[in-house]
Each structure stands twice: as C-alpha cells, then as structure tokens.
N, C-alpha and C positions, 0 to 999 in steps of 0.2 A: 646185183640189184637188190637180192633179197635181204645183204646184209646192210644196205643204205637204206631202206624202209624202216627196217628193224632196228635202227640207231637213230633215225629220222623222229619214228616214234616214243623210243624213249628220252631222246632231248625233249619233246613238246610235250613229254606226261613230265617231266622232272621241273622243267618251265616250269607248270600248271604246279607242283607241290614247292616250289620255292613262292611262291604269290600265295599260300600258307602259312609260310616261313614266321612271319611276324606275329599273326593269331596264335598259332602254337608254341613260340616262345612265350609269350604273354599267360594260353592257359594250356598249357601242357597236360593238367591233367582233366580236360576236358575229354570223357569218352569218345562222343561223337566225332570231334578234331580228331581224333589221335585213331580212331577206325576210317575217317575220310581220308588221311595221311597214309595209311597204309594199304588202302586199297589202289591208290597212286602210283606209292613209290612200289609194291609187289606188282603193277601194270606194268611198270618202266624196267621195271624187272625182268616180266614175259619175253617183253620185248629183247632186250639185250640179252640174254641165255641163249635165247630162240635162236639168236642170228648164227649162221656157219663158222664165223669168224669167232665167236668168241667161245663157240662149241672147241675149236681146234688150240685156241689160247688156251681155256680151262685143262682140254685135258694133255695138252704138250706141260706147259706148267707145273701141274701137280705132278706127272708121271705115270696117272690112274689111268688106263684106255676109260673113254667114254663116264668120267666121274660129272662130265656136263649133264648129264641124264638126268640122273636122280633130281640135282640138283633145281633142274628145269623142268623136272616135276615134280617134285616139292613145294617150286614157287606159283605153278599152275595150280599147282590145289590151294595152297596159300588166301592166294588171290580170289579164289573162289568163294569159299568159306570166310573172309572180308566182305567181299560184296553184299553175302548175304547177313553181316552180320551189322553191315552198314543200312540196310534194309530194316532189320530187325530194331536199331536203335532209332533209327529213321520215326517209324511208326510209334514205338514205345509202349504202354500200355501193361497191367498188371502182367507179372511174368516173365516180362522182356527177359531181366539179370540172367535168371535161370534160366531160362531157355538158350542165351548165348552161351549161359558157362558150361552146356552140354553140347550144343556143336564145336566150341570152341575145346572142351577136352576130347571130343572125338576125331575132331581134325589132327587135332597132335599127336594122338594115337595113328591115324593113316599117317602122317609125317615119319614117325618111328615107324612103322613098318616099310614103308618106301628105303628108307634109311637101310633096315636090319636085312629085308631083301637085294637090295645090290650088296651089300657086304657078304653075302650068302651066295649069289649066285658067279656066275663065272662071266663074264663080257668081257674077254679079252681085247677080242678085234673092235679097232676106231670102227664107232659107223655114226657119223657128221648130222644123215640127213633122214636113214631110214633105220633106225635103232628098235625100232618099234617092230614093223616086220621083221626085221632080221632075225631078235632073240622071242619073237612069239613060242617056240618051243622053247625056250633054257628054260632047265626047270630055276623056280625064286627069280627069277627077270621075269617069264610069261606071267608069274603070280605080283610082281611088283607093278607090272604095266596095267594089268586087270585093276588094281588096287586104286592106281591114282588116276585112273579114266573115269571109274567107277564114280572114287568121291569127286572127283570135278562135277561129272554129269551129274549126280544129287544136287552139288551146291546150286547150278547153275539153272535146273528145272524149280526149284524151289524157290529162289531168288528169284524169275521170271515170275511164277505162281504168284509168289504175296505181293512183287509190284504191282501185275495188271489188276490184281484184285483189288487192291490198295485205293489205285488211281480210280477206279471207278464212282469211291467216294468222295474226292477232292475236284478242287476246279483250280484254276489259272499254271500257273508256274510248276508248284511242287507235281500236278496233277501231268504236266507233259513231260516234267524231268523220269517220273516212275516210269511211264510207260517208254521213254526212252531206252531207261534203266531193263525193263523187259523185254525188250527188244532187243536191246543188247545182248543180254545172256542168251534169248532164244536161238541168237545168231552164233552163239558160242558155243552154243549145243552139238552143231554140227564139227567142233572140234574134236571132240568125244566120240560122239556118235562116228564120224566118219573111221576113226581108230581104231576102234571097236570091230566095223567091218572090216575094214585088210587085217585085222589081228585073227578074226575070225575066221576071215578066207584062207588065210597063212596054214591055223590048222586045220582045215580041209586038202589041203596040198595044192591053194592057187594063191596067185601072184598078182595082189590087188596093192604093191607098194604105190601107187602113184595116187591113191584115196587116199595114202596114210602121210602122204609128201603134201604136194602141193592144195588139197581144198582146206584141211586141217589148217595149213599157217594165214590161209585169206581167211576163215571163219575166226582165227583169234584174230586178227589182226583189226578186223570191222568191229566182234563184236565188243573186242575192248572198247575203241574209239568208239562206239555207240553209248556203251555203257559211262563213259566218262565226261561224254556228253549230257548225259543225263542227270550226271551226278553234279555237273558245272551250273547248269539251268538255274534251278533253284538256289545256287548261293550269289549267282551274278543278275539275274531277273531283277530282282529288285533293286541294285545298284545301278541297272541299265534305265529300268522303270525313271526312277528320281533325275536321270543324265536327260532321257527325255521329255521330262517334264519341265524341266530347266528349259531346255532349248524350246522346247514351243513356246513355255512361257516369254524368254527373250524375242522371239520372232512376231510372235503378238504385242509386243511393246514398241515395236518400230515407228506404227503410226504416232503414237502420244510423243514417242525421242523426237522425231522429222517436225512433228507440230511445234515443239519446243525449240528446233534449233536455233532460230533468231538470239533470244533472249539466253539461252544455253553459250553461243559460240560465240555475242557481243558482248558478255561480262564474265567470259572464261567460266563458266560454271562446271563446265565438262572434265570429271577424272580423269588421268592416264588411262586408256584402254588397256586394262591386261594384256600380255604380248603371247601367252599361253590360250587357245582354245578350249579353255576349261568350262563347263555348260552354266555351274555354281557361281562362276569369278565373274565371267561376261553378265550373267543374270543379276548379279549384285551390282556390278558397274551400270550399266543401263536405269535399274529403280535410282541407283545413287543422282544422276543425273535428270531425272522425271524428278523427283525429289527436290533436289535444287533449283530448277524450274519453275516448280509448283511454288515452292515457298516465296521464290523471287515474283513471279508476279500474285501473290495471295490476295493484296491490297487495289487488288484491279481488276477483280470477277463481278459481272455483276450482279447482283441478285435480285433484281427483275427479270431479264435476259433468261437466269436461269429460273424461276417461277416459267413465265413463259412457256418454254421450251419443255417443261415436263408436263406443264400441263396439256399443251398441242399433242405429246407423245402418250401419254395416258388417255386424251380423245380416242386416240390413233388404235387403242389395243393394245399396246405396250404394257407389261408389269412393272411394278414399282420400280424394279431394280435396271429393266433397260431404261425406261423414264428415266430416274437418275442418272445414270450413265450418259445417254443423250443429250441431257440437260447441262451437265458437266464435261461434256464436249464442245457445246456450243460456247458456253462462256469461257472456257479457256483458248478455243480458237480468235475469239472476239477479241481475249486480253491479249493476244499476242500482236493479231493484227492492226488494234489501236494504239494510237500517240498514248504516252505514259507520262505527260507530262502532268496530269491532274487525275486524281484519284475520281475514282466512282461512289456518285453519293451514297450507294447500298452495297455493302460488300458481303459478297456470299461467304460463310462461315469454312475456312478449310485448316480440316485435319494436320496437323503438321508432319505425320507419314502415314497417309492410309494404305491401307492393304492389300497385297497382291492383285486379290480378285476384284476388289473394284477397278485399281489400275487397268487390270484385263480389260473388265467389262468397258470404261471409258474408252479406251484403244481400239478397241471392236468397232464403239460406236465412230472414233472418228475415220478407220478405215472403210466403216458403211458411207458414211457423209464423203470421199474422195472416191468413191467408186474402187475401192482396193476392195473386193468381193474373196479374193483369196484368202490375202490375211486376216478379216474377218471370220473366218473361219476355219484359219488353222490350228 
C-alpha cells in the first residue's frame, strides 16, 4: 500500500510539472519557472525514493546495501531548500540574489557531506524501512542522519516562517496559496522532528523505531501535498477566476438569447454551438448570436417605447444605467414580439456591438421582467 501512494503521488506531482512543460520550453531561463519546476519534480522525487520498492530496486541494482539512503536524503534536503528558495523568489525584494546564493551554496555543502558521510561510514546490512534507527550509532551514518534531518528542519521552519509572515500582508489568491505553503512545511516538520526523536531514543538505548517508520512518511506525504497545493493556487486562481467569469457571464445572457429566439431561429442567425464546453468559446458563441439578433431587428426599436420606459424607471429610483438597460429591454422585447412588416417611425439609435456589460445589464433586466429572479442575479 505504501509503495502505491508513493507512486500515486509522484504520477500527480510529475502530471502537475508536465502542464509546465510548454512555459519552460518557451522561457527556460526564467528563475522563478525553473525554482517552481524543481520544487515539483524534487517532490515527485520524495515520493518515488521513499517508496520500499524502489529503496530495494536502487540498492539490488547498483550492488551498494542501502545506497537508496543517501540518495533519498539528498533529495529531501534538496527539496527543502527549493521550497524555500521558491518562497524567497516568490517575495523578491533587494537582496533576494544574495541571499538565495547563500542558502543555495550551503545546501550543496550539506549535499556533499551526506555524500562523503555514507561513503565514510560502513551500512552494510539492507535496512528498506528503518535505516535511520538502525545505524543511529554508526559512527559517519549517525553524523550523516544528524546532518540532513537538521538541514531539512531549518529549510522547512524557515520556509513556513517567511510564508505565514509574508501572507499576512497580501489578500486573495497569492495570500491563501503562502499560507498553504506554511502549512505545508509545518506539517513537514514533523518529518524531521519525529526522526530526530527515535534517533535520539536509539542513543539512550530505546526502541522508538515505529516514530521513525510510520508518522515521518504521513508527515511528508501531506506536507508535500499541502505544500504544492499552495504553490498551484496562485498560478491557477486566476485562470479559474477568468473560466468563471465566462460562465456567469454566458448564464446571464440566457434571458436576452431566449428573448431573441424567434428572429434568431427564423432566419438562421444562430452559429454552430461549440461541441467543446469551453467557458471563452460558448461566451463568444452566445454574444455572437445576441449580436446578430440585435442588428437584425436594429430597424424596429422603438424610440418612444424606449424614452418612455426609462423615464417610468428613473421615476421609479432606478440609476442611469438600470434605466437604460430597462429601457432597452422593453423595446427589444416589443421588436420581437411585433409584425415587421413596416418599420417604426423613430428608430432607437443601436450600437452595432455593444459591450459585455451593457448586454449583462439588459439580460438582468429582461430576466427581472419574466420573473427569472435567479438569473437576474447570478
């Protein structure tokens, strides 16, 4: 089970950096790209190390007992010191460079030493699942475990620290993706932290391997997914934002389509329907069709009708802009509903595409006049 989660989640972290794939061809040498890409693909990486199965591939493999180790923590510290460094670009601000190019040479520094410490110490015997307790006394393994526990838990306190701090000054999207982002890590913390104590128990002379097994892999395992969640927020929020905005907009447009059907579906005016549920293509389809409508009967609004009408609605309390809208409900329902066989002596001057929001605004008004109280104010 624990190798199906852990392959689970690095399919949907490697998903998640292929739907990158195009922007980082495009600007490759975009920092910020190129630190969100590697805090991904070093995620999908935790993942797949971590798992049993590929601990026993790596080290049948190479021939090394236990060369999965290092390796898989390496990429845990890695991944750390990414996060934070995605954080750090995140924010920006005099200093930034320099300041990354000193975590960033000190993390490669704990790299190399993780490195020169297994090659140093002795870890003969496979151990898959409890590596950690096991060589807590080998001398150069208990110093290599101390080493990349350590720097994780720095990156990850740190990285927590400047996001929640961060977010406090921001609103919408970016401000829930940080706290996310802290959240994450805090929950990561306990990967470290939990290690630390059965490494710690180990030399006292007790037997705290099941703190060092099982809550360590649920603490990486959420806090990544938390943390990538957070890091997704703010680059999809606003694509979602725009998808939404679409679709309301189309669903607001219903009344004015419905009003228009007549003269729409008796002289073919109506586009192909998109056969894709696209928010942009249906939102385009729909005006396209309001549009051809409008212009079709342009020559048969009337403008008395509409005088009238705005002026009853401006009695009424109505601002300029529902007045009009009201006003230009009335007459276009009028024009639909009368014989066209003879123009109207006063023709109300229309726009040959007006814009969204008026559209809105007349659609509103004609789902108030049908009693549609919903879409009115969807």
């Amino acid at each position: 089970m624990s190798d199906l989660i852990n392959y689970a989640s690095c399919g949907l972290l490697w998903l998640g950096l292929l739907t990158k794939a195009p922007d980082l061809a495009r600007r490759w040498r975009d920092p910020f790209l190129l630190t969100l890409s590697a805090v991904l693909a070093l995620s999908s990486l935790c993942f797949l190390l971590g798992a049993p199965g590929t601990v026993g591939f790596v080290n049948g493999a190479s021939g090394v007992p236990n060369l999965a180790a290092p390796l898989t923590y390496g990429t845990v510290t890695a991944y750390g010191a990414a996060s934070l460094t995605l954080v750090m670009r995140w924010r920006g601000g005099p200093g930034t460079g320099r300041a990354i190019r000193r975590w960033t040479l000190g993390y490669t520094a704990v790299l190399a030493g993780i490195a020169a410490l297994f090659v140093l110490g002795d870890a003969a015997v496979e151990r898959r699942t409890d590596f950690d307790t096991y060589y807590a006394t080998t001398p150069y393994i208990a110093e290599m475990i101390v080493l990349y526990l350590g720097a994780h838990l720095t990156a990850v306190v740190v990285t927590a620290c400047r996001s929640l701090s961060w977010a406090r000054q921001l609103r919408g999207s970016l401000r829930a993706g940080l706290v996310m982002m802290g959240a994450g890590n805090l929950v990561g913390c306990g990967y470290s932290v939990a290690k630390l104590l059965a490494v710690g128990a180990r030399w006292c002379d007790r037997d705290w391997s099941v703190l060092a097994t099982t809550f360590p892999a649920a603490c990486a395992g959420l806090g990544a997914a938390i943390t990538v969640i957070g890091i997704v927020i703010p680059l999809f929020a606003p694509f979602l934002a725009v998808r939404a905005r679409c679709w309301r907009a189309y669903v607001r447009l219903g009344p004015l389509e419905r009003t228009l059907t007549g003269p729409l579906t008796r002289e073919s005016l109506r586009a192909p329907r998109p056969l894709w549920p696209s928010a942009t293509r249906w939102l385009t389809w729909r005006q396209s069709s309001i549009y051809n409508g409008l212009h079709y009967l342009g020559r048969h609004l009337d403008e008395s009708l509409f005088r009238q009408t705005y002026a009853e609605r401006a009695r009424a309390g109505a601002d300029p802009q529902q007045a009009e809208a009201a006003a230009w409900a009335a007459v276009i329902a009028a024009a639909v509903r009368a014989p066209h066989e003879e123009r109207a002596d006063t023709v109300v001057p229309l726009a040959d595409r007006p814009d969204l929001p008026v559209l809105l605004r007349v659609s509103d008004a004609l789902a108030e006049d049908s009693g549609d109280r919903a879409l009115a104010v969807c």
